[in-house]
N, C-alpha and C positions, 0 to 999 in steps of 0.2 A: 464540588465535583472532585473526585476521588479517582487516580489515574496508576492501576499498578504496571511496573516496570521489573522484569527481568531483567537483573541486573548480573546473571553472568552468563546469558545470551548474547552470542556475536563473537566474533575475531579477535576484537578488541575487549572482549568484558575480563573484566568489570572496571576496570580505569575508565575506558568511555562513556560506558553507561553512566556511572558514576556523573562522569564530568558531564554529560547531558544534559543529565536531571536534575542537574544546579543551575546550570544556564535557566532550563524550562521552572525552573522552582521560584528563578527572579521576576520572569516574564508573563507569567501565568498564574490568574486566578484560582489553581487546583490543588490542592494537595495529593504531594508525589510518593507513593510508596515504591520504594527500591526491596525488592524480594531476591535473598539470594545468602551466602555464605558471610556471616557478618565481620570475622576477623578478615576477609578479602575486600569487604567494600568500606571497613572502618578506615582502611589504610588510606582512599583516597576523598573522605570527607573531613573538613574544616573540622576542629577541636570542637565540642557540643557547645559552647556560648557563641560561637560565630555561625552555627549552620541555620539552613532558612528554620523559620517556623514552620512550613506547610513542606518539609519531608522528612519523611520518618523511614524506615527500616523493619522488616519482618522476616526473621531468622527461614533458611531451607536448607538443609543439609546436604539436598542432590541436584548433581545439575545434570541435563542431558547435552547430551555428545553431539556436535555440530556436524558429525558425520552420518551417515544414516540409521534410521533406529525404527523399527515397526508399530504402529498404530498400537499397536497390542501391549509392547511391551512399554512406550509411552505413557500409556493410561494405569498402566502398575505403578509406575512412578509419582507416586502421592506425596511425596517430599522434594520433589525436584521445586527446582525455582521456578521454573515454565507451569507447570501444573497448579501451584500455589497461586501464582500470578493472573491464572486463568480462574480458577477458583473463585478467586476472592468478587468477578462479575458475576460470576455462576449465581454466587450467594449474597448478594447485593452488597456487597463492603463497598465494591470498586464498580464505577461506570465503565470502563475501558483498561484494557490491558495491551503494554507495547512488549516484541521481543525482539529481539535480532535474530535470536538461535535460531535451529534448526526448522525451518519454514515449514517441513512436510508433519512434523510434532506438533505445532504451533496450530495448525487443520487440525489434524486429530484431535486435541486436547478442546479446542474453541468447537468443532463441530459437534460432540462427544457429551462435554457440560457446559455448553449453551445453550445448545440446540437450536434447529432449523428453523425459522419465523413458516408458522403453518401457511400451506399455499404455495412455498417455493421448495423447488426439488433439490436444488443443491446450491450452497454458497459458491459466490466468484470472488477472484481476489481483482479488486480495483485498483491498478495502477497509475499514478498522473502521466500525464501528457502532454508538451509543452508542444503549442502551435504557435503559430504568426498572430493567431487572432485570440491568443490567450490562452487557460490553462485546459484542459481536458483530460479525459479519464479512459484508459482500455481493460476493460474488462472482460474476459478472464483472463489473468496474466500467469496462469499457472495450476492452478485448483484442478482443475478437472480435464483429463488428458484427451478423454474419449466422452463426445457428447451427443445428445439426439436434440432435434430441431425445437423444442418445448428449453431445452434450459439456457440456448441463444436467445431467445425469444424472454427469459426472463433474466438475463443478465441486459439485456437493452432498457427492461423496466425500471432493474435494480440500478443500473449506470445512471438514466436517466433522472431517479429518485436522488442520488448521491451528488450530482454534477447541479441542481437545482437548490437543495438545501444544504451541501457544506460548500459547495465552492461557487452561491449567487449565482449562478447560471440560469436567465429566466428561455423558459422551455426551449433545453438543450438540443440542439441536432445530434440525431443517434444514426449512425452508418453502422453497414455490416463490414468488416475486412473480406474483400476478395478479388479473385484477378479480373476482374470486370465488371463496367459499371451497369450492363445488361441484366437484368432480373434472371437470364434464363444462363448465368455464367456461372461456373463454381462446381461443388462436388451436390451428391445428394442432400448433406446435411444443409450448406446453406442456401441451397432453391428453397427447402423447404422452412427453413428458417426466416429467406425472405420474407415468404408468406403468412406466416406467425406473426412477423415485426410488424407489415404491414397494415395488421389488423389492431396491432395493438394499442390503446391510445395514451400514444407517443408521437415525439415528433421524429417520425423515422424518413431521412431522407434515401436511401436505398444503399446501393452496391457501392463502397469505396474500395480503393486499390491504395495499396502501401505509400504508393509516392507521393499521396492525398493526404495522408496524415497528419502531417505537421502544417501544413496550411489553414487547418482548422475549419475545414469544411463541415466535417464532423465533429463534435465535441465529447461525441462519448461514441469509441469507437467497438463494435462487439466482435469476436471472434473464441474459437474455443482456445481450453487453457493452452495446448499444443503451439497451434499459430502463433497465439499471446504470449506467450512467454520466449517463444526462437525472439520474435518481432522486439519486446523487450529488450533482450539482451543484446541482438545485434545493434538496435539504439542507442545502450548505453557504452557497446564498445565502439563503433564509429565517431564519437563523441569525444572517450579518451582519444580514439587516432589523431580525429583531426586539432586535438589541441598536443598531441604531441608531436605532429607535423609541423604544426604553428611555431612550436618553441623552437624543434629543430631548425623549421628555415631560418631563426631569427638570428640565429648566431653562425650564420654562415659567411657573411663579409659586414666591415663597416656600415654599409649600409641597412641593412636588414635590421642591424642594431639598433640606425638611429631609428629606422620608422617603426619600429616595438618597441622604442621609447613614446613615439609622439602617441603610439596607438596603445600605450596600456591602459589605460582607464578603459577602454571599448574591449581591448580581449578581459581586459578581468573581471568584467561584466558578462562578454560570453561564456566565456568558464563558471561564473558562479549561476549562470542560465541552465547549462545544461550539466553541471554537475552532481549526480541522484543524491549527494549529501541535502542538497539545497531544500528537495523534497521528502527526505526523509525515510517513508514507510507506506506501506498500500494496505488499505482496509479490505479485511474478508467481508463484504456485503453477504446478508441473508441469513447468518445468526442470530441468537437473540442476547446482543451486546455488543461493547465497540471492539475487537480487535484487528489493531495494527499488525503486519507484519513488515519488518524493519532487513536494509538490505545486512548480512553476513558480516561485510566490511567495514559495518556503520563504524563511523566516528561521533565524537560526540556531538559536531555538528548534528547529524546526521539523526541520531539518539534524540536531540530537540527539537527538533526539526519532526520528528515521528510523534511525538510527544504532540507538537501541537494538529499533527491531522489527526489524533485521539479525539483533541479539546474541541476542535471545528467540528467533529462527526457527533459528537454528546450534544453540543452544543446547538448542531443544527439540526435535533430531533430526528436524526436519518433514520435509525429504527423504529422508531414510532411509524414515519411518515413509509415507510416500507409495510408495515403494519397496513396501514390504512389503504394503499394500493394493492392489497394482494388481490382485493376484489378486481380489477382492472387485466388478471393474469387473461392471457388466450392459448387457445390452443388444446389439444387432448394428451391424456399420459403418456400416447406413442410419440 
C-alpha cells in the first residue's frame, strides 16, 4: 500500500508533516510518500542511512495557500504538492492521499482527478465521532453547503458503508440530525430525506436531535455539509473549553491541586478522548480513492493519526464495497 502525503499542507507543514509520517512509517505496513518542497522537508528527515525504508520523497515546486483559492485556479496548479499528491491516486501510483492544507482545494483536486463512484451525486466528507458507546461517523461535515433530499439519503449509505468496513461496525445505526424525533419535524429537506432513508436498505433508525449524538444512539449520524460542519466545530470547541476550564479550576486553591493530582491519569485520558489530533483526518466518501482531509492545525500527532484513517479505509476495501452498494441507492434525481 502506497499512501501520498502533502507535506506542506497545514499550519504546521512541513515540520509536522514530516514528523507524522515517520511516526506512521514505524507503525504501518505502507509505504509513505512525502510530496512537497524537498530542501524544506530535507531539513526535518534523519540523515539517509537512518530514514525508514518505506518513505521516500517526490519533489513539487508549488504549494497552495491555506487561505482561500478557487476550484479553478487550484486545478491549474499542476506542480503544487496537493495536486501531485492527489494525482499520484488519480494514476494508480498511490491508494490514498492525506492533506492538511487547504480543505476546500483538497474537494476540488480529489473530486476533479478522481472522480465521482457512478451512482452517487456528490461526495460527503466523513467525520469521526466519539459516543459513549463507541466510535461513529457524521457525515457530511462540510462538502456540500446546499443539498436536496437524494444526497442525504446517500451520505447515510455512504456513512453506513464506511462505519461497517473501516471502523467494524456490524450494521451501523444511521440517524438523521434534527430538532425532533418525529418524522414529520425539521425543514423540507429533511422530511423528505426521512423518507429516502427510510427506504433505503440500511439500518436507519429515524430523527435524532444534537443532544443524541454522543450517546451513540446513532452511529453514523447524517445531516448536510452546513449543519455538519457548525455541529463539528462547535464539538471540537466545547471540548477545548471544558478542558480549559478543568485546568483552570485546578489551580485555584490547594485543594484543586491535590485532587488533579489524584485525578490525572483519568483527565489525560479524557483530553486524549476528545482531542481531534487523536483522530486525526475525515475521509471524502464517494470518490474513486482514499482521500483524507486532515485538520489545518494538524500536528504531527495528528498527521499520523490521518495517515492511519488512510491505511483502515484502503484497507477496509471502502471504495470497492461503496462500488458494490451503489445498486442499493433510492430515491429520484429531484
Amino acid at each position: 500500500m502506497v499512501i501520498a502525503v502533502d507535506a506542506m499542507g497545514g499550519d504546521c507543514a512541513p515540520r509536522a508533516v514530516v514528523e507524522g509520517a515517520l511516526r506512521s512509517a514505524g507503525a504501518l505496513p505502507v509505504e509513505i510518500v512525502l510530496v512537497g518542497r524537498p530542501d524544506q522537508i530535507e531539513q526535518y528527515l534523519p540523515s539517509p542511512g537512518r530514514r525508514p525504508n518505506n518513505l521516500r520523497t517526490v519533489a513539487a515546486d508549488d504549494v497552495i495557500p491555506m487561505a482561500s483559492a478557487s476550484p479553478r485556479r487550484v486545478l491549474r496548479r499542476r506542480n503544487s504538492s496537493m495536486f501531485m499528491a492527489v494525482d499520484m491516486v488519480s494514476s494508480g501510483e498511490a491508494q490514498a492521499v492525506v492533506s492538511a492544507g487547504n480543505s476546500g482545494a483538497l474537494l476540488a483536486l480529489s473530486h476533479a482527478c478522481l472522480g465521482v463512484i457512478e451512482g452517487l451525486r456528490r461526495p460527503g466528507i466523513a467525520a469521526p465521532l466519539i459516543t459513549l458507546q463507541g466510535p461513529g461517523v457524521l457525515i457530511d461535515a462540510g462538502a456540500n453547503v446546499d443539498c436536496q433530499p437524494i444526497h442525504l439519503a446517500q451520505f447515510g449509505l455512504m456513512g453506513s458503508t464506511y462505519a461497517q468496513y473501516a471502523l467494524n461496525i456490524d450494521n451501523p445505526r444511521v440517524g438523521l440530525l434534527n430538532i425532533g424525533a418525529e418524522p414529520s419535524k425539521g425543514t423540507d429537506l429533511t422530511r423528505a430525506a426521512f423518507e429516502l432513508l427510510s427506504q433505503a436498505a440500511i439500518n436507519f433508525i429515524g430523527n435524532v436531535e444534537a443532544e443524541h449524538i454522543f450517546n451513540g444512539d446513532a452511529q453514523v449520524v447524517v445531516s448536510d455539509g452546513f449543519v455538519g460542519n457548525v455541529t463539528l466545530k462547535m464539538t471540537e470547541a466545547v471540548a477545548q473549553f471544558v478542558m480549559e476550564e478543568l485546568r483552570r479550576s485546578s489551580q485555584k486553591s490547594l485543594t484543586t491541586k491535590l485532587g488533579t493530582f489524584l485525578l490525572r491519569d483519568g483527565l489525560r485520558q479524557l483530553h486524549e478522548r476528545y482531542d481531534y489530533a487523536t483522530y486525526g483526518g475525515a475521509l471524502l466518501l464517494g470518490v474513486q480513492g482514499i482521500s483524507v482531509v486532515g485538520h489545518g492545525r494538524s500536528d504531527a500527532k495528528a498527521i499520523a493519526n490521518a495517515i492511519s484513517v488512510a491505511y483502515h479505509a484502503v484497507e477496509g476495501r471502502v471504495v470497492g464495497h461503496l462500488r458494490e452498494t451503489c445498486g442499493l441507492l433510492v430515491g429520484s434525481p429531484s
